[in-house]
mmCIF file of the N, C-alpha and C atoms, coordinates in Angstrom:
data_MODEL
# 
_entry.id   MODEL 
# 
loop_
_atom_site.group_PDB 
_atom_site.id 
_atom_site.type_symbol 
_atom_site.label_atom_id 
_atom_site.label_alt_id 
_atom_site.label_comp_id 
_atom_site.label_asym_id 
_atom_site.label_entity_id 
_atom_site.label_seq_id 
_atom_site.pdbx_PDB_ins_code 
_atom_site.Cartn_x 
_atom_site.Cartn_y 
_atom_site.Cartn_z 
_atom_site.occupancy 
_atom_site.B_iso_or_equiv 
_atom_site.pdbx_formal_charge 
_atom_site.auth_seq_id 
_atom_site.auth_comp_id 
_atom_site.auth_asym_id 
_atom_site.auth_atom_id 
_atom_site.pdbx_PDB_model_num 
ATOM 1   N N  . UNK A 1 1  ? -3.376 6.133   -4.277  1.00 0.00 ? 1  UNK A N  1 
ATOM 2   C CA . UNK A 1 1  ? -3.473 5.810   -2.872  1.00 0.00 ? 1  UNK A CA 1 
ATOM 3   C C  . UNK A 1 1  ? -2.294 6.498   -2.180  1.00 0.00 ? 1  UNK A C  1 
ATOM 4   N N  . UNK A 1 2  ? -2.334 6.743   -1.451  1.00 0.00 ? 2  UNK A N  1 
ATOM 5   C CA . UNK A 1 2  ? -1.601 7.592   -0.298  1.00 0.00 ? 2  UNK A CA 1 
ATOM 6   C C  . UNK A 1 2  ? -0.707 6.700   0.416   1.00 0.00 ? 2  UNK A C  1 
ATOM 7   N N  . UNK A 1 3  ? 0.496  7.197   0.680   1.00 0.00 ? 3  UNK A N  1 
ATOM 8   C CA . UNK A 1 3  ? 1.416  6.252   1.205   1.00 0.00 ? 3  UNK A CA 1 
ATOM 9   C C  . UNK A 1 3  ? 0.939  5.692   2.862   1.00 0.00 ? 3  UNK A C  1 
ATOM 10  N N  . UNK A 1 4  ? 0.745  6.594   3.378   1.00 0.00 ? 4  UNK A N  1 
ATOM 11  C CA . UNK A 1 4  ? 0.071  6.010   4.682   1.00 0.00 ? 4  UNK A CA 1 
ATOM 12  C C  . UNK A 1 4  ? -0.726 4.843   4.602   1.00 0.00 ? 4  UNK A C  1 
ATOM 13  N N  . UNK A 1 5  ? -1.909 4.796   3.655   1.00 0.00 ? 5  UNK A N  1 
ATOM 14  C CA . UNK A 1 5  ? -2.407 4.214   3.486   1.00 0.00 ? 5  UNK A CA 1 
ATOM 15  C C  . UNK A 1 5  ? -1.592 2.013   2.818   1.00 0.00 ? 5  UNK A C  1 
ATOM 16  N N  . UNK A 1 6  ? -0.842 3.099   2.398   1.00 0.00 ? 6  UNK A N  1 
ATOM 17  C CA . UNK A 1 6  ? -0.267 1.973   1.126   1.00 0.00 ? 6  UNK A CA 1 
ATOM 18  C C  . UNK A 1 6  ? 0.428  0.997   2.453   1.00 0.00 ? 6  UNK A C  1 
ATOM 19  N N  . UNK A 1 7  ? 1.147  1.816   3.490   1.00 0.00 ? 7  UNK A N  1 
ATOM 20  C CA . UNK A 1 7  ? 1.791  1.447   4.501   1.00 0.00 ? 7  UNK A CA 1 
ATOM 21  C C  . UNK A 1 7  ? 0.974  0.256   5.379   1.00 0.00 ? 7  UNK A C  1 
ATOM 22  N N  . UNK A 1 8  ? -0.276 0.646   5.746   1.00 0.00 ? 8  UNK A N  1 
ATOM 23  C CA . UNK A 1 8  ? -1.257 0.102   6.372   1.00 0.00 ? 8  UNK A CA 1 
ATOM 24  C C  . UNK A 1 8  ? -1.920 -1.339  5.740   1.00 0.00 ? 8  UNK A C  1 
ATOM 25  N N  . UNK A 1 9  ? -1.548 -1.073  5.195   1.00 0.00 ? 9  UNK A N  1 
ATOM 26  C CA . UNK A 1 9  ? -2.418 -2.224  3.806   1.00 0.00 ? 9  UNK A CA 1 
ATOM 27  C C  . UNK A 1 9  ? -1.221 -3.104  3.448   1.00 0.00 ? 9  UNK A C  1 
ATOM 28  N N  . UNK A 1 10 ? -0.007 -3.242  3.682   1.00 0.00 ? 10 UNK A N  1 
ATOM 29  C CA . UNK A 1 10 ? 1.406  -3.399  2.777   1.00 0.00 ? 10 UNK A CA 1 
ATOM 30  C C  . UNK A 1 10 ? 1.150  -4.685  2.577   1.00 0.00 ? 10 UNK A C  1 
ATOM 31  N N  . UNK A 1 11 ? 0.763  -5.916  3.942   1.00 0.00 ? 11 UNK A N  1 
ATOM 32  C CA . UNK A 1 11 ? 0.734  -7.245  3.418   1.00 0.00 ? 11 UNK A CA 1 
ATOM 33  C C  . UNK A 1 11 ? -0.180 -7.482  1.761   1.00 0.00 ? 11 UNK A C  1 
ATOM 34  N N  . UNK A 1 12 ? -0.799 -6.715  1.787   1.00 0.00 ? 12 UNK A N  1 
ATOM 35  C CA . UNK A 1 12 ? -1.809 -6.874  0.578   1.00 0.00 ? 12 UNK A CA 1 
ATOM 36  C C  . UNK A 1 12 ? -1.842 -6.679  -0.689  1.00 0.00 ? 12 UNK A C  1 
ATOM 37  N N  . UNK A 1 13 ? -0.449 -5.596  -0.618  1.00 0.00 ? 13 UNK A N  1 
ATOM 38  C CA . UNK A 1 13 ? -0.083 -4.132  -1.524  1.00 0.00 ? 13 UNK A CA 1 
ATOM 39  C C  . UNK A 1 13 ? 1.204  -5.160  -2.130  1.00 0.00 ? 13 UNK A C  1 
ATOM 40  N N  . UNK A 1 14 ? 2.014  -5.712  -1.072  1.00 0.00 ? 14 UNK A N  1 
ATOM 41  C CA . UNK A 1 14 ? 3.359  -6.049  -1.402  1.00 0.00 ? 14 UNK A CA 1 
ATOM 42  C C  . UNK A 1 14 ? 3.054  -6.640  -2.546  1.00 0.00 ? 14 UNK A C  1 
ATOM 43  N N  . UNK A 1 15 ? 2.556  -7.832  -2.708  1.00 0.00 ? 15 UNK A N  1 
ATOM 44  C CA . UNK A 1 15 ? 1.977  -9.089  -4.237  1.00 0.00 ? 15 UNK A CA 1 
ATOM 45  C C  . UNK A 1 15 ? 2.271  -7.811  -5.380  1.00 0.00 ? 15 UNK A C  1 
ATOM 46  N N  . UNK A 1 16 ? 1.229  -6.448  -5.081  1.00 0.00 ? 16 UNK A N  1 
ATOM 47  C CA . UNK A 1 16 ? 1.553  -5.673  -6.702  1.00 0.00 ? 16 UNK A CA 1 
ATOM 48  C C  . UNK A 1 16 ? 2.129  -5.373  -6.800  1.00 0.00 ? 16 UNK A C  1 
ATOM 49  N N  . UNK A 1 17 ? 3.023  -4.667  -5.763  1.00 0.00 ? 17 UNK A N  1 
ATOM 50  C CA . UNK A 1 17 ? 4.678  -4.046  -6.227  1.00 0.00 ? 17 UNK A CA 1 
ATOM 51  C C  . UNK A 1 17 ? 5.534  -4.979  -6.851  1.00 0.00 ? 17 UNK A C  1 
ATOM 52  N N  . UNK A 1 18 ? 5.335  -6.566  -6.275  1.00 0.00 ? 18 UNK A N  1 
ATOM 53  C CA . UNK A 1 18 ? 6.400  -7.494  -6.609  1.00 0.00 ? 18 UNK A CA 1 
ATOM 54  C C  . UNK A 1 18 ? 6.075  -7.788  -8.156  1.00 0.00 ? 18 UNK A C  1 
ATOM 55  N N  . UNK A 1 19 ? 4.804  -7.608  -8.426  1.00 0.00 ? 19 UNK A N  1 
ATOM 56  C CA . UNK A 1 19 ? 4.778  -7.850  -10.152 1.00 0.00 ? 19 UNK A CA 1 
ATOM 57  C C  . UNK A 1 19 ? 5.155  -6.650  -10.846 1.00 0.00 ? 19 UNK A C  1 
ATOM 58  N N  . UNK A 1 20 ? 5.363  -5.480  -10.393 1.00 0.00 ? 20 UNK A N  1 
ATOM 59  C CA . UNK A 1 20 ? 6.099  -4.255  -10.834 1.00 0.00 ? 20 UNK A CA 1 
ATOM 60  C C  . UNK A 1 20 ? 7.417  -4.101  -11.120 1.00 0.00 ? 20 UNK A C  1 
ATOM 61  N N  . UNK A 1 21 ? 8.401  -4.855  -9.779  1.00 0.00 ? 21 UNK A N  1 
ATOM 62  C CA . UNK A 1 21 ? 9.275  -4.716  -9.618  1.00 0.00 ? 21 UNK A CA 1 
ATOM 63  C C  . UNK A 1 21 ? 10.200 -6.196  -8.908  1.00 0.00 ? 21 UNK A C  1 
ATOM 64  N N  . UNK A 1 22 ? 10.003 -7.098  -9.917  1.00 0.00 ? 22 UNK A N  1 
ATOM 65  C CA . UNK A 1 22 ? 10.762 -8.515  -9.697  1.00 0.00 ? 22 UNK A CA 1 
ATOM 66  C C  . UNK A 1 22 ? 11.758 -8.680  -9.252  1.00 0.00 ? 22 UNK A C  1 
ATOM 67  N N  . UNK A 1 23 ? 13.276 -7.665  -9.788  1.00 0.00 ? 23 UNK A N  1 
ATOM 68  C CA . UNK A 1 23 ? 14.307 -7.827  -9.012  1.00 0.00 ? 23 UNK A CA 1 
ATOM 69  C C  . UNK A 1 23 ? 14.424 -7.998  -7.732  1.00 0.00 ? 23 UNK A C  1 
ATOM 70  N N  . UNK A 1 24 ? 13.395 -7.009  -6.909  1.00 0.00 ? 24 UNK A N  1 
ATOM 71  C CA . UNK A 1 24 ? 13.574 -7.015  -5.968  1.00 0.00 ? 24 UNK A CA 1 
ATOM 72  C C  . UNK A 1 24 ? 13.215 -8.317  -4.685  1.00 0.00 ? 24 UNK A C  1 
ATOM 73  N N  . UNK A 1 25 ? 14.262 -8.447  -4.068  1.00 0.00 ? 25 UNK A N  1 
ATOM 74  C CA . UNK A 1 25 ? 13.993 -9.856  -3.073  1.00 0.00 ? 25 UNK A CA 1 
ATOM 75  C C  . UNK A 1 25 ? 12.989 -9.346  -2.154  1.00 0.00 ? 25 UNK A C  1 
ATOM 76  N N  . UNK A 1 26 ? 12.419 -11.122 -1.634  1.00 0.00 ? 26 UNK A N  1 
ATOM 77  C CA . UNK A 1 26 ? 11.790 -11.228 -0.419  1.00 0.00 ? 26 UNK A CA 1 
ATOM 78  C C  . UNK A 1 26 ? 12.333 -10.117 0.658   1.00 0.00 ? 26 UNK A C  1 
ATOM 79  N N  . UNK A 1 27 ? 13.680 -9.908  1.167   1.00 0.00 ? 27 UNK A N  1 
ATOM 80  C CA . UNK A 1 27 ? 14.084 -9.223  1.965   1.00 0.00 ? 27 UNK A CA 1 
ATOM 81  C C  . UNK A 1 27 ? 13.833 -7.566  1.866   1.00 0.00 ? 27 UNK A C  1 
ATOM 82  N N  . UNK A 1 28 ? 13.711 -7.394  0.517   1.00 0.00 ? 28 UNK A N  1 
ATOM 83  C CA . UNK A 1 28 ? 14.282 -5.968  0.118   1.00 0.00 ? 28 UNK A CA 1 
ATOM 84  C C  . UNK A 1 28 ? 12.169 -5.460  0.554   1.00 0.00 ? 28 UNK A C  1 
ATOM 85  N N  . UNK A 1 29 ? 11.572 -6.635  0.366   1.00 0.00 ? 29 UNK A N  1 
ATOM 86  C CA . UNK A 1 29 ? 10.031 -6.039  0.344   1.00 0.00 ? 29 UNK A CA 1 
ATOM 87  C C  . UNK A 1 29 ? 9.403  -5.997  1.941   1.00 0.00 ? 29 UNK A C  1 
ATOM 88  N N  . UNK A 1 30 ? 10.186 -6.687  3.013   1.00 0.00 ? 30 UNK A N  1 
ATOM 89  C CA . UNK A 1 30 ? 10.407 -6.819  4.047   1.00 0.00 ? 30 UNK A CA 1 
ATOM 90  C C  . UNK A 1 30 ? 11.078 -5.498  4.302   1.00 0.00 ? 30 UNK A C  1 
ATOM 91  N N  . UNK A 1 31 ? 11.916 -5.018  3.959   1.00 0.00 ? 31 UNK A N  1 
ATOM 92  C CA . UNK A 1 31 ? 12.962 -3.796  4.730   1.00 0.00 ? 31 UNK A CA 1 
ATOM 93  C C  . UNK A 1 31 ? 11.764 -2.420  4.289   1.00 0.00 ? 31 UNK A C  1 
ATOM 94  N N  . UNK A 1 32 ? 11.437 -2.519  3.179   1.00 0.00 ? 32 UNK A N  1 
ATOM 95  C CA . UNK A 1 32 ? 10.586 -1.389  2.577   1.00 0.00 ? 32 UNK A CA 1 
ATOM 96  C C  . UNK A 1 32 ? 9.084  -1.037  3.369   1.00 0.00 ? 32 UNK A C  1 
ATOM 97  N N  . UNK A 1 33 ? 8.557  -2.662  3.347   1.00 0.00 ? 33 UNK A N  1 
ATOM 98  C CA . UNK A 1 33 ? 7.177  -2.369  4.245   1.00 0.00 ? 33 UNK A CA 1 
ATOM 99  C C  . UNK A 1 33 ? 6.293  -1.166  4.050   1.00 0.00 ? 33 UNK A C  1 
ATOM 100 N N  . UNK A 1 34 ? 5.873  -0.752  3.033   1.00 0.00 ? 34 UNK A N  1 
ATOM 101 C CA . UNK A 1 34 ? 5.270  0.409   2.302   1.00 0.00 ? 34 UNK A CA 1 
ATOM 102 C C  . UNK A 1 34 ? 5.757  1.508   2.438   1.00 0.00 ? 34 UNK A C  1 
ATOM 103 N N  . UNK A 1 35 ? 7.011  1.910   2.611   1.00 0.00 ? 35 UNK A N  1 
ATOM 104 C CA . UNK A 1 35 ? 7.366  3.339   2.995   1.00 0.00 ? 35 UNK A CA 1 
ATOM 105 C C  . UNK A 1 35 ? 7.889  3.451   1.567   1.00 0.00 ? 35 UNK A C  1 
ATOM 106 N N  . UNK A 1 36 ? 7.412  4.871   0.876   1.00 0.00 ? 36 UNK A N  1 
ATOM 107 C CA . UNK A 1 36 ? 8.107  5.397   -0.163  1.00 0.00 ? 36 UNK A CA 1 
ATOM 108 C C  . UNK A 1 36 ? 9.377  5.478   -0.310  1.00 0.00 ? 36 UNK A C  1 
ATOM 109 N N  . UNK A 1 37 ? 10.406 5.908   0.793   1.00 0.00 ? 37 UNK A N  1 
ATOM 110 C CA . UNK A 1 37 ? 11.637 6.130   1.071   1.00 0.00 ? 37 UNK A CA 1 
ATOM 111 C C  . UNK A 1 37 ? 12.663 4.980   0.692   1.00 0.00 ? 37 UNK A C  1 
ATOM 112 N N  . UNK A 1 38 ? 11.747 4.361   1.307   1.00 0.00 ? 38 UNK A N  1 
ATOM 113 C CA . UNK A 1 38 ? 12.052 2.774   1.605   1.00 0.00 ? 38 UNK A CA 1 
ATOM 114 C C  . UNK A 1 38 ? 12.562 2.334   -0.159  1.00 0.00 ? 38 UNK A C  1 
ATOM 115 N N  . UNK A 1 39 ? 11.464 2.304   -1.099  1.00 0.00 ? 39 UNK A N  1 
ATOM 116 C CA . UNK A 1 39 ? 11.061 2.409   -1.653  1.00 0.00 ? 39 UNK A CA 1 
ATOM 117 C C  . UNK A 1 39 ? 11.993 2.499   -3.137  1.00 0.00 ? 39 UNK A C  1 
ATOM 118 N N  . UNK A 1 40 ? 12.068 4.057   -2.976  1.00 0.00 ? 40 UNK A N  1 
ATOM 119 C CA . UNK A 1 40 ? 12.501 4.718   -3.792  1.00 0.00 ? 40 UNK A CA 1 
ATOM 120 C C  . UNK A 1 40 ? 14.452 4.353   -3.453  1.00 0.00 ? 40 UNK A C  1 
ATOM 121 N N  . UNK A 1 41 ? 14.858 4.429   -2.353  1.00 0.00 ? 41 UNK A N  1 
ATOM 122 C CA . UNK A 1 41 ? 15.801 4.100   -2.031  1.00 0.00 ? 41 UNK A CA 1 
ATOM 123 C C  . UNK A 1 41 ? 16.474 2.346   -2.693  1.00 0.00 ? 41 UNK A C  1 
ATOM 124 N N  . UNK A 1 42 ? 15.555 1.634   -2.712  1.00 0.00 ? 42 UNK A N  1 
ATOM 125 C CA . UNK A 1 42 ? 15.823 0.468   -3.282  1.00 0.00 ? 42 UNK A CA 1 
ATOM 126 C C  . UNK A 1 42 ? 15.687 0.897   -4.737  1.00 0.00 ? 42 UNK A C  1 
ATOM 127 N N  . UNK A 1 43 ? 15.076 0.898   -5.605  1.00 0.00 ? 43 UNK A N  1 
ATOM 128 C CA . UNK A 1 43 ? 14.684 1.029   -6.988  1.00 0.00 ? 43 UNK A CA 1 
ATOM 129 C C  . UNK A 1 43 ? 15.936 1.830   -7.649  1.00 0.00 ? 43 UNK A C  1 
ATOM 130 N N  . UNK A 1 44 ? 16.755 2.706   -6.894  1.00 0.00 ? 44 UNK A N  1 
ATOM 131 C CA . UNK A 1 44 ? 17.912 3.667   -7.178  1.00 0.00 ? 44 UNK A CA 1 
ATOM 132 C C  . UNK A 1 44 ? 19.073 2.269   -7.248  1.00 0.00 ? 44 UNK A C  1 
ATOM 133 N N  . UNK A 1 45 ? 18.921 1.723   -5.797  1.00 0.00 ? 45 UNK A N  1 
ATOM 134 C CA . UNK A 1 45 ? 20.171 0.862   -5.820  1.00 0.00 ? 45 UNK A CA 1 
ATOM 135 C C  . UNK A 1 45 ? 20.265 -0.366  -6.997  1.00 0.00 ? 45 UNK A C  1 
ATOM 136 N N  . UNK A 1 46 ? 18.560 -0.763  -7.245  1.00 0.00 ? 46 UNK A N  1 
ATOM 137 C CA . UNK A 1 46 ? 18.565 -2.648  -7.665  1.00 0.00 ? 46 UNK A CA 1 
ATOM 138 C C  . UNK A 1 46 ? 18.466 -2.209  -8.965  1.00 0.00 ? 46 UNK A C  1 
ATOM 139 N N  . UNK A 1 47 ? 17.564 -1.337  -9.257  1.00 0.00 ? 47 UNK A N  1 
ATOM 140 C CA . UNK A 1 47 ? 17.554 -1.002  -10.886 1.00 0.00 ? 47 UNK A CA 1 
ATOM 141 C C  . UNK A 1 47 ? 18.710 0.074   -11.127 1.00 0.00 ? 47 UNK A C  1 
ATOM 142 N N  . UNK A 1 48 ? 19.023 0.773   -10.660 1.00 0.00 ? 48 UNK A N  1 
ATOM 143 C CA . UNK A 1 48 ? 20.366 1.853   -11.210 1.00 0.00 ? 48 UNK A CA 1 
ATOM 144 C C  . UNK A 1 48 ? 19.859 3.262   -11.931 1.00 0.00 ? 48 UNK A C  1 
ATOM 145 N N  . UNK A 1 49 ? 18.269 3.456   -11.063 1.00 0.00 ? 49 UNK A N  1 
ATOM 146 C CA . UNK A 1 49 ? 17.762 4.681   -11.400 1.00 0.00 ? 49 UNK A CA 1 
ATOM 147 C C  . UNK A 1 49 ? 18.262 5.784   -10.475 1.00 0.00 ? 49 UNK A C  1 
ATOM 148 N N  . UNK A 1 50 ? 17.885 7.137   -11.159 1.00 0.00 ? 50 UNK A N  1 
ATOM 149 C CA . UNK A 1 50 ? 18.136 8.421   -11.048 1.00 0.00 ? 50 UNK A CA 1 
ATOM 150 C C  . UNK A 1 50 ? 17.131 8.322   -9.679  1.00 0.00 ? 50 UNK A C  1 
ATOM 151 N N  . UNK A 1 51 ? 17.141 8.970   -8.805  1.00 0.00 ? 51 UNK A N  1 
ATOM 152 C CA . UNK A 1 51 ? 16.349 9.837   -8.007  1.00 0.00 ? 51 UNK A CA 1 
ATOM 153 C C  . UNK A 1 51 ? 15.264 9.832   -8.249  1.00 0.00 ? 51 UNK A C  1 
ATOM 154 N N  . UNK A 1 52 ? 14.853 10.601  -9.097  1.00 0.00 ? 52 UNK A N  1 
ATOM 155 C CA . UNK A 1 52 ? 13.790 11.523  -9.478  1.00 0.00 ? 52 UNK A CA 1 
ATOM 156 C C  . UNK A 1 52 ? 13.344 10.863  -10.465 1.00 0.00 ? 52 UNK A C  1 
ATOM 157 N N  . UNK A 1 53 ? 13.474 9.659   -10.840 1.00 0.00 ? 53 UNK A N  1 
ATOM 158 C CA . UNK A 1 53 ? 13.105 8.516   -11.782 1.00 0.00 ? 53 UNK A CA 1 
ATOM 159 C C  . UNK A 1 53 ? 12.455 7.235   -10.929 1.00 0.00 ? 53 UNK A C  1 
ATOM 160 N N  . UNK A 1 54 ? 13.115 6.828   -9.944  1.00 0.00 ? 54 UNK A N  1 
ATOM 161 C CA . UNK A 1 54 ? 12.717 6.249   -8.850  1.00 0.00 ? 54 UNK A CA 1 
ATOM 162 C C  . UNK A 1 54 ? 11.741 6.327   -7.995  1.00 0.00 ? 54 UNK A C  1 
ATOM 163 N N  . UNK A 1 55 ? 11.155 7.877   -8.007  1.00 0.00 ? 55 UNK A N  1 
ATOM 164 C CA . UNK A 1 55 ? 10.085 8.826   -7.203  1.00 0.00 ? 55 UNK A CA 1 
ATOM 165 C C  . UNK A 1 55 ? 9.194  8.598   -7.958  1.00 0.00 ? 55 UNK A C  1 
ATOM 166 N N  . UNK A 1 56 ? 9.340  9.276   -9.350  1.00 0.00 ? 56 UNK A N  1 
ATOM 167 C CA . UNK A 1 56 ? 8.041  9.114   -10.574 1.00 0.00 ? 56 UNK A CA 1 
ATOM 168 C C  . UNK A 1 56 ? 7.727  7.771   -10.164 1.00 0.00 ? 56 UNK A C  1 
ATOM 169 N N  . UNK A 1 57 ? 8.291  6.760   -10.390 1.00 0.00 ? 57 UNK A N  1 
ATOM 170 C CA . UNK A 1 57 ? 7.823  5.231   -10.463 1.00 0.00 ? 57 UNK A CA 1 
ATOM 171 C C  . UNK A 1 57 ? 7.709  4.595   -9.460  1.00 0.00 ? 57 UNK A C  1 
ATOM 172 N N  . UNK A 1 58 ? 7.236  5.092   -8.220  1.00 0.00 ? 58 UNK A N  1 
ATOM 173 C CA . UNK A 1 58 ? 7.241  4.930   -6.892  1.00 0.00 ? 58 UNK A CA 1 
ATOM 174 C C  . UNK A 1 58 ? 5.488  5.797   -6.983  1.00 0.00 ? 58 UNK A C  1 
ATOM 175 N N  . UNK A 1 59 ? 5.759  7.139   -7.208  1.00 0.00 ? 59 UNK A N  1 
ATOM 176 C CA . UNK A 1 59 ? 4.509  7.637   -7.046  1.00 0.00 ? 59 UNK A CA 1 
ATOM 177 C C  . UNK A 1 59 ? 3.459  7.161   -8.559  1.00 0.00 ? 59 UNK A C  1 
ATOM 178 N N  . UNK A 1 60 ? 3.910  6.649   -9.297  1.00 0.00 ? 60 UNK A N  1 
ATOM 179 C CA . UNK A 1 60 ? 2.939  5.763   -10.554 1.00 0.00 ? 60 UNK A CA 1 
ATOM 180 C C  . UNK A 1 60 ? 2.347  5.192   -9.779  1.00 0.00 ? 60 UNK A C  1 
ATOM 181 N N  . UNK A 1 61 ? 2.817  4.183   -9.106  1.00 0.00 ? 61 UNK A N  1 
ATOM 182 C CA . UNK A 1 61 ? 2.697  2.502   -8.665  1.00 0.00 ? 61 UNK A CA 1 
ATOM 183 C C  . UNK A 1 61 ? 1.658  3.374   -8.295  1.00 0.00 ? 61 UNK A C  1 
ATOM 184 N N  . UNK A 1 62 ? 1.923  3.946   -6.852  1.00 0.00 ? 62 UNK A N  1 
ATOM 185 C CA . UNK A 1 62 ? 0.661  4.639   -6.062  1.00 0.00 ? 62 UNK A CA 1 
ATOM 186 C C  . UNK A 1 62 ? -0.230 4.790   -6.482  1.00 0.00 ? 62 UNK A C  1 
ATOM 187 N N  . UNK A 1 63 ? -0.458 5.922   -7.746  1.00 0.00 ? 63 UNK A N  1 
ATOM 188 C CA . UNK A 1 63 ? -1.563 6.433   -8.053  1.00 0.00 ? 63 UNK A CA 1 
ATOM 189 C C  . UNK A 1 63 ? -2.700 5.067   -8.523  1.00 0.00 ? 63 UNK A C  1 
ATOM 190 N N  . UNK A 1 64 ? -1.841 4.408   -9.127  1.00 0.00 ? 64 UNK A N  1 
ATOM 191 C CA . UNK A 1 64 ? -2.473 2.909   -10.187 1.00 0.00 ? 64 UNK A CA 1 
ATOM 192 C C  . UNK A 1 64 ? -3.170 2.232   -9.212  1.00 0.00 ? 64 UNK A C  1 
ATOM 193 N N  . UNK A 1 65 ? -2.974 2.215   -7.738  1.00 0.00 ? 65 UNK A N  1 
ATOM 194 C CA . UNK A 1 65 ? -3.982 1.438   -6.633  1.00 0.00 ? 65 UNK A CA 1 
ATOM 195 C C  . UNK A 1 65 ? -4.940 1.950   -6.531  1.00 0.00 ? 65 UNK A C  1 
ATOM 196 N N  . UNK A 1 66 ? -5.171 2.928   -7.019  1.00 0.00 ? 66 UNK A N  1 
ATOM 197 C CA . UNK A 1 66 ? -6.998 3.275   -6.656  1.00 0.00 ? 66 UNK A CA 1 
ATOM 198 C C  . UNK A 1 66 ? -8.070 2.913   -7.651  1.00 0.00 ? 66 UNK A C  1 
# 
């Protein structure tokens, strides 16, 4: 699924990311609101990933919604 999309949809979307990615708080899924950036930017800070580790597993999640 396409981030636009993912964006549009987020109340719906958020529930699967949060079983993906538990650390992350109520707030942090609030600040993100389907933006990849958003996203990927958290997963660097809460988990202590690379960049380009953060992206892969940002664009996984994605693909896995269709």
């Amino acid at each position: 699924m396409n981030w636009d999309r993912i964006g549009g949809q987020w109340k719906q979307l958020k529930g699967k990311a949060q079983q993906s990615w538990g650390k992350l708080t109520d707030d942090d899924w609030d600040l993100i609101r389907g933006k990849r950036e958003e996203l990927v930017g958290k997963l660097q800070a809460v988990y202590g990933k690379e960049r380009e580790q953060a992206e892969r597993d940002a664009d996984d999640w994605s693909r896995g919604l269709n």
